[in-house]
Every structure is written in C-alpha cells, then in structure tokens.
N, C-alpha and C positions, 0 to 999 in steps of 0.2 A: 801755595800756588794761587798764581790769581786766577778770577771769573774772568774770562772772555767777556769785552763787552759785543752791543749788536752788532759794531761793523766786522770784528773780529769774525764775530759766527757766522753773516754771513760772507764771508769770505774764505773759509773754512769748508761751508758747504759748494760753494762755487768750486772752490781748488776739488773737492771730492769729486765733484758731478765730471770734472775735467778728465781726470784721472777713468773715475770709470768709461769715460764715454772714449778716452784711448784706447783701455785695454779693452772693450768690446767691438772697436772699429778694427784693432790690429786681430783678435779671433776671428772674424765676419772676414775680414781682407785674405787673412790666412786661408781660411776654408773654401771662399769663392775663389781663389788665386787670382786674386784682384792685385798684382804684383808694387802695382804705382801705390793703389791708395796702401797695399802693406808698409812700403817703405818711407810713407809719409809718418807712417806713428813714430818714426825713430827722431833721436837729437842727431845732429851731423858736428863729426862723428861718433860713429854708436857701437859699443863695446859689444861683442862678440864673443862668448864663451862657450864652446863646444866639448871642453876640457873633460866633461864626464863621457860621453860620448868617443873623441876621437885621441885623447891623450894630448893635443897641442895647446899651447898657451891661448890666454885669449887676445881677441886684434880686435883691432880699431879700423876700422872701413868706413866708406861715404856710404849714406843710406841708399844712393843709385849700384852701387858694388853689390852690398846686400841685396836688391831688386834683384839686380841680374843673376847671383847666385841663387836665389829663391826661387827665380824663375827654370833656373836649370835643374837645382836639384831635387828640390822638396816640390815640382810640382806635377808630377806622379807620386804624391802620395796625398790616401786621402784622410782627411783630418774631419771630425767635428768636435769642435772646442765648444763646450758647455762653463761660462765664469757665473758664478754666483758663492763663490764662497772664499769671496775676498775681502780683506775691510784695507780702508786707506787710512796711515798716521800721517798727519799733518804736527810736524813737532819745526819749531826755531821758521817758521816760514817755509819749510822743503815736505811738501807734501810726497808721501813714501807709500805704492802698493805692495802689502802684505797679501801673497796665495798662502790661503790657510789649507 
C-alpha cells in the first residue's frame, strides 16, 4: 500500500471535515425541523429506505418530495440526535460514513 502524499492527506481530511459537517447539519436540521436546510444534505435523487420499518422497497425521490414528506410526517416527532460515534472511510476517492 502506498503512503499518501500531503496533498493526498490533505484532501482526505477536507473530504472527512465535509462528510461530518453533512451528517451533523442533516441531525441539527432534523431535530430543529429545519425542513429546507434537512433536505439540502441529500444528492437529488436520494434513496429512501424504510424497508425495516414499513416492509416497502426503497424509492428514489427528489430531495423537495422528502422535505415535504418530512414535513408531514416526522414532524410531530421529537428527536435528539447525539453523532459522535462515527468515523468516515475514504477508499478509491468515494469518501463513505460508517455509524459505529
């Protein structure tokens, strides 16, 4: 395996800082029901998996669909999402958050 040189590394760390600063915008969005800024943390569009939960396949929806649905359903409920016990793989270029 090779050493990373420094632009590698810092590139690495930049990809990480991105990743966490997603996943703590989209907990913070969620729990304020900050609906807009929740649905900006998605790619458009953004896979849907409910399958444990509701038995249906997963779907693919515009990150404004999800808004709206977020807004309807999930927001009488209240949530506090505590993230710190995540690490992010950065492998082949496709930086990847693991919840441990």
């Amino acid at each position: 395996m090779a050493v990373p040189d420094e632009k590698q590394k810092l590139q690495t760390l930049w990809d990480e800082r991105a990743i966490t600063h997603s996943m703590l915008k989209f907990a913070r969005s969620r729990d304020t029901q900050d609906w807009i800024a929740h649905s900006d943390c998605f790619t458009d569009p953004v896979n849907i998996d409910f399958k444990k939960f509701t038995g249906l396949n997963e779907v693919r929806v515009s990150p404004r669909l999800w808004e709206s649905f977020a807004e309807l359903i999930l927001a009488g409920a209240t949530r506090h999402h505590l993230l710190g016990t995540f690490t992010i793989d950065v492998q082949g270029g496709r930086p990847t958050p693991v919840l441990t």
